[in-house]
N, C-alpha and C positions, 0 to 999 in steps of 0.2 A: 124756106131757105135750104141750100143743099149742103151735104153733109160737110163738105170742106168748108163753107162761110160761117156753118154753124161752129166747128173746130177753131176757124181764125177765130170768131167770135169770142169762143172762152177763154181761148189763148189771150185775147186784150183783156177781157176782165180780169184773168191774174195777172195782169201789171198794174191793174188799179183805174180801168176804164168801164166804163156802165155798160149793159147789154145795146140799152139806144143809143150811146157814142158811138159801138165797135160796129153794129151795123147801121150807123149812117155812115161813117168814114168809110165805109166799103162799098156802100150804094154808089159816095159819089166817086173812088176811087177805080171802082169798074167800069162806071160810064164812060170815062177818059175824057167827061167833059166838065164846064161848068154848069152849074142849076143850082135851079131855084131852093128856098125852102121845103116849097111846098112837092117841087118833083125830087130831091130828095125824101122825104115823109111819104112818099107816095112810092118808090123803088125799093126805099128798105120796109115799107108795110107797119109803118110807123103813125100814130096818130098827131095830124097836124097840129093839136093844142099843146103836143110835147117838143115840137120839131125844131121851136126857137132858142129854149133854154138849152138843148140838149147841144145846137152847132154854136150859141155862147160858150159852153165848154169847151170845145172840140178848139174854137178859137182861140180861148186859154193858153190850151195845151201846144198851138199852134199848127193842130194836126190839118187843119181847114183855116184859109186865107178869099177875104171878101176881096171881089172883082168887080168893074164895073162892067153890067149885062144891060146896056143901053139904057138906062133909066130900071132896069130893075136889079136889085142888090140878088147877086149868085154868088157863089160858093164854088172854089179850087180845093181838092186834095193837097196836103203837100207828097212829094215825093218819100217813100218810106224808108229807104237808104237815107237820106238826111234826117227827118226826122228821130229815126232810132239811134243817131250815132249824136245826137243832139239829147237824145230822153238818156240812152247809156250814160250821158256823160254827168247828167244830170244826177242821174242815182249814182254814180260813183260821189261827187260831190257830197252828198246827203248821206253816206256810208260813213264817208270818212269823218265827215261834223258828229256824227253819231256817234261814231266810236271814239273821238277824243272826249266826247261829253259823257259818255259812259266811261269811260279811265276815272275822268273827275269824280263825276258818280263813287265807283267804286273805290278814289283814293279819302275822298270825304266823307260824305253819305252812309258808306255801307258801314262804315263803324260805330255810325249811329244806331242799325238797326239791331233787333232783339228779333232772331226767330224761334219759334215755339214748335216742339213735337209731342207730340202723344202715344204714337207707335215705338214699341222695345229695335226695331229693326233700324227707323231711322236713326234712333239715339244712338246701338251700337255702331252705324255706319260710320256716323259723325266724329262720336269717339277715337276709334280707328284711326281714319281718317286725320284728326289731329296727332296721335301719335307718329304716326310714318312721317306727317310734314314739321316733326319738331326737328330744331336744330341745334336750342343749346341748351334750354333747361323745360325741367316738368313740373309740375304739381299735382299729385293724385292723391284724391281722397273715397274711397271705394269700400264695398263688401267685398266679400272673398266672389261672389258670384260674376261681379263687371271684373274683379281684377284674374280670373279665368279664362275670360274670349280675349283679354286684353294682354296677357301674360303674354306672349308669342311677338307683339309688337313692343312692348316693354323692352323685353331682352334685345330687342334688333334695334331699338334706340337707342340702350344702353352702350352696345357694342359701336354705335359709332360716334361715341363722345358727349349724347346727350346727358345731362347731369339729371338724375331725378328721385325727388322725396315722396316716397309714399304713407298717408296715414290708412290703415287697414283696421275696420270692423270687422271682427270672429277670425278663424283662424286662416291662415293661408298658405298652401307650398311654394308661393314666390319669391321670389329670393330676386331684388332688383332693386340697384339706388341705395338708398336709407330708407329702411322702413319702422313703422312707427306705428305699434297696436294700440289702439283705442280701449283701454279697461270698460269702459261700461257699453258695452252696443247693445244689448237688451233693453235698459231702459231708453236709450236713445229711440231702438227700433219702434219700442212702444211709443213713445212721445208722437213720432213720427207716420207711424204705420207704413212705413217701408224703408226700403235700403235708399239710403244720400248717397250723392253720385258728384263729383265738384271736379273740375279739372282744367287745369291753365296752361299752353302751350306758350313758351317763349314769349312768355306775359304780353302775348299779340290776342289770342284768341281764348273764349274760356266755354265753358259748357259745364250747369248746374242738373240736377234732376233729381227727383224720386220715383224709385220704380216700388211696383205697390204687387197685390198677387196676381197671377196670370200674364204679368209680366206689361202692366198698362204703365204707361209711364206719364210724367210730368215734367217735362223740361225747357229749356232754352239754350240755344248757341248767340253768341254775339261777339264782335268786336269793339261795343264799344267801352272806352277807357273805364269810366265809371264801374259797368257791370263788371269786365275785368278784375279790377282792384280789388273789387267789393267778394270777389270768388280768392283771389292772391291771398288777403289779408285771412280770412275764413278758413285757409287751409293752413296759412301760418304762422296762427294764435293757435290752434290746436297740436301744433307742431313745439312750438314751448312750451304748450301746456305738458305735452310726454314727456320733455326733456326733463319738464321740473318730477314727473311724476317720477320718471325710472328713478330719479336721484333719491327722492325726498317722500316716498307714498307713505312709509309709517309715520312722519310728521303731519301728513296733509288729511291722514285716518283720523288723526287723533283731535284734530284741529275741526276740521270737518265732517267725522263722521263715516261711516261706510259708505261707498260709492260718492262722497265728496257731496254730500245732499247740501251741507248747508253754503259748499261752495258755488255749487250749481244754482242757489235764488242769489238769481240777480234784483230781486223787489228786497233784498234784507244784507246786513252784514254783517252777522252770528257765527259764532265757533259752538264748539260742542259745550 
């Protein structure tokens, strides 16, 4: 084959034609005649035990139209100006089916799904990323470490009306929202073996994690309701639990004990 039928060639394979389609449609395309199976199979250099199934397709496609050749069945080109404004029109068709069925997709579906990250890079992407696209309220629950790359987006949320509550583990210089320190993150850290990461945008999207040393993480994004909730309510049951604490902690010492042990078994319900 020479260098331009080889080029047409590939050229029809990425629209999704086989190497034996594109050069038999060009065998018999160049001829300017009709022919046979076997003298196309025999001009494109094509093995005749391939030469039948291959102009069944071609026929499909409508790219080749059977003729009568006096008693023997030949094979027409079609013209490729019609054709192509026929195949255009076709994949425009199949674009647009596509794309409303992916809208659906993404209006159903995607809030179904749970995705999962491993890498510190994609989490804080994500993260990020959720913050800049909030619009009316937050929920963060954070180490001083995520609410550092994240401080700078905080502030620029805050500033345009997003409402946001922070519960913050160990100490922080951020100043955003309502925030709300966690007395015990030491034993939490231990229980846990890393920083908890929880956070809710505009109770649409949410995103859990633990980042452990070297910065490996464990997480998930999702939309859907369920996992939602299940992050919403988790930031704010800890979030009453501070309220009651600032008010009430010499009650809750004395009741429960240092660092609130006997409140924190959930398997018992003992006071000191």
């Amino acid at each position: 084959m020479t260098t331009v039928v080889v080029n047409i060639v590939d050229e029809l394979h990425s629209l999704g034609f086989s190497e034996y389609e594109g050069r038999s449609y060009l065998a018999l395309l160049s001829s300017g005649e009709t022919l046979t199976a076997y003298e196309i199979a025999k001009s494109a250099g094509l093995p005749t035990s391939k030469i039948y199934q291959v102009l069944a397709r071609l026929e499909e496609r409508e790219l080749v139209s059977v003729v009568d050749g006096g008693g023997k069945k030949k094979f027409a080109a079609m013209d490729p100006d019609e054709f192509f404004s026929e195949f255009r029109q076709g994949v425009n068709d199949t674009i647009a089916r596509v794309r409303r069925e992916l809208k659906q997709l993404k209006g159903n579906s995607s809030a179904s799904t749970i995705w999962s990250f491993r890498d510190y890079d994609s989490f804080r992407e994500r993260s990020a990323r959720m913050v800049r696209e909030c619009g009316r309220n937050l929920l963060v629950s954070s180490w001083k470490e995520e609410l550092d790359f994240l401080g700078v987006e905080l502030k620029a949320a805050e500033s345009r009306g997003v409402r946001i509550a922070v519960v913050h583990f160990g100490q922080t210089d951020l100043a955003c929202g309502v925030m709300f320190h966690h007395p015990i993150e030491d034993t939490l850290y231990q229980e846990r073996g890393g920083r908890g990461f929880v956070m809710v945008s505009d109770s649409r999207e949410a995103v859990l994690a633990t980042i452990y040393a070297e910065s490996a993480v464990e997480g998930a994004f999702s939309m859907n309701r369920g996992f939602i909730l299940l992050a919403e309510d988790y930031i704010k049951h800890d979030i009453y639990v501070m309220k009651i604490v600032r008010r009430m902690d010499r009650e809750l010492i004395g009741k429960f004990g240092e660092r609130y042990g006997k409140l924190r078994d959930v398997y018992s319900d003992e006071e000191e």
